[in-house]
C-alpha positions in Angstrom: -13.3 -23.0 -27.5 -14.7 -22.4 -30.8 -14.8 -18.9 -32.5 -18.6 -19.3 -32.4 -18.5 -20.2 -28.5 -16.5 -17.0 -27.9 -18.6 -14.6 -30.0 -22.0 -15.5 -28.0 -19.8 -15.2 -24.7 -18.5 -11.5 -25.9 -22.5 -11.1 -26.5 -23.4 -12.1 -23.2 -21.1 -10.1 -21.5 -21.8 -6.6 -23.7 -25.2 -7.1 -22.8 -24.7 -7.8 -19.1 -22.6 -4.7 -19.1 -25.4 -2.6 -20.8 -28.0 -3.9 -18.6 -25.8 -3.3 -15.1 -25.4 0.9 -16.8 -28.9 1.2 -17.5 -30.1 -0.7 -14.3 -28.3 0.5 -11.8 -27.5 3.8 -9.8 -24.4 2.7 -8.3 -21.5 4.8 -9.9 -19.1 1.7 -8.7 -21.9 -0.7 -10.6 -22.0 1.8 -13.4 -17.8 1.3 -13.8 -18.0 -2.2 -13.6 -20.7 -2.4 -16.2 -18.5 -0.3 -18.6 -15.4 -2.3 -17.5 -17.7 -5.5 -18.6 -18.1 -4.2 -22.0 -14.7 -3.0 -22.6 -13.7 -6.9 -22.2 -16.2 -8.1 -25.0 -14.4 -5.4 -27.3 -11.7 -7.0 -26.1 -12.3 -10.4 -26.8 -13.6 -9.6 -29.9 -10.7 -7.7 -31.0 -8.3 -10.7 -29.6 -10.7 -13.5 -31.4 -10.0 -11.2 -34.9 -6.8 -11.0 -34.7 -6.2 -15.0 -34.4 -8.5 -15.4 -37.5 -5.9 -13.5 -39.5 -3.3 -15.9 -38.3 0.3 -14.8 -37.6 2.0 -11.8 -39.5 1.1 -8.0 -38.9 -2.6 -7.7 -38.5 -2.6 -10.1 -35.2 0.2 -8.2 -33.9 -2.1 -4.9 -34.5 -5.0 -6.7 -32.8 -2.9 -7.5 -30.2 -1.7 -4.1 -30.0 -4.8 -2.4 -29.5 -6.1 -4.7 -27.1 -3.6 -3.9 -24.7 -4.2 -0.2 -25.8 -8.1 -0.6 -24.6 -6.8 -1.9 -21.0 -4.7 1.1 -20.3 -7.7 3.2 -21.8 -9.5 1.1 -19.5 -7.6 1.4 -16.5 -7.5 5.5 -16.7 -10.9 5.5 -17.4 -11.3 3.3 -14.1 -8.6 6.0 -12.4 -10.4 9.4 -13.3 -13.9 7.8 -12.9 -12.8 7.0 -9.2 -11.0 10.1 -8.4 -14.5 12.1 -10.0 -16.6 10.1 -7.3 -14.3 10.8 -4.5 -14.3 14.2 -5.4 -18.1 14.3 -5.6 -18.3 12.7 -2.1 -16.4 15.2 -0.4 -18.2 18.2 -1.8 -22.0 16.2 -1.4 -21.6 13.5 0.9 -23.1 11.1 -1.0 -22.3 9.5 -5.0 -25.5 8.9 -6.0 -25.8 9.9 -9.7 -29.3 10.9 -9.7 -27.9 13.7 -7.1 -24.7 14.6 -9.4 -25.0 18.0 -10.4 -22.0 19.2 -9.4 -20.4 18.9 -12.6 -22.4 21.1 -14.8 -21.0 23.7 -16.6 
């Protein structure tokens, strides 16, 4: 694929991601949305670093891609473990309904 190719497909897929948080109510849709544009960063950052060819700055583009996925992942761990808490307390995970978390 060309670099051209892969910077409308990292579009695509930041704006589906914005468009599932906006749209939806879902806190499940809401994480996947996020998840969706964490991976265009992601590709971006992975599509940079092989246009500076081999040496240092494609290993630190490398690097911090795989630091996004374990930011990723937590996020994805504590989001969960905030709904399930949520559910217990309310019964139910919708976010208009989440007030349970104010200060």
């Amino acid at each position: 694929m060309t670099a051209g190719l892969l910077q409308l497909l990292a579009f695509w897929l930041f704006a589906a991601g914005t468009a599932t948080v906006i749209l939806r109510r879902s806190p499940l849709a809401v994480f996947m949305g996020i998840e969706l544009m964490m991976n265009a960063a992601n590709l971006l950052i992975v599509l940079g670093a092989g246009r500076m060819g081999t040496g240092l700055s494609a290993v630190q583009g490398l690097s911090a891609v795989f630091i996004l996925v374990a930011l990723g992942a937590a996020e994805v761990a504590v989001g969960l473990a905030v709904m399930m808490a949520v559910f217990r307390s309310e019964k139910s995970v919708s976010l208009d309904r989440a007030t349970t978390l104010k200060g």
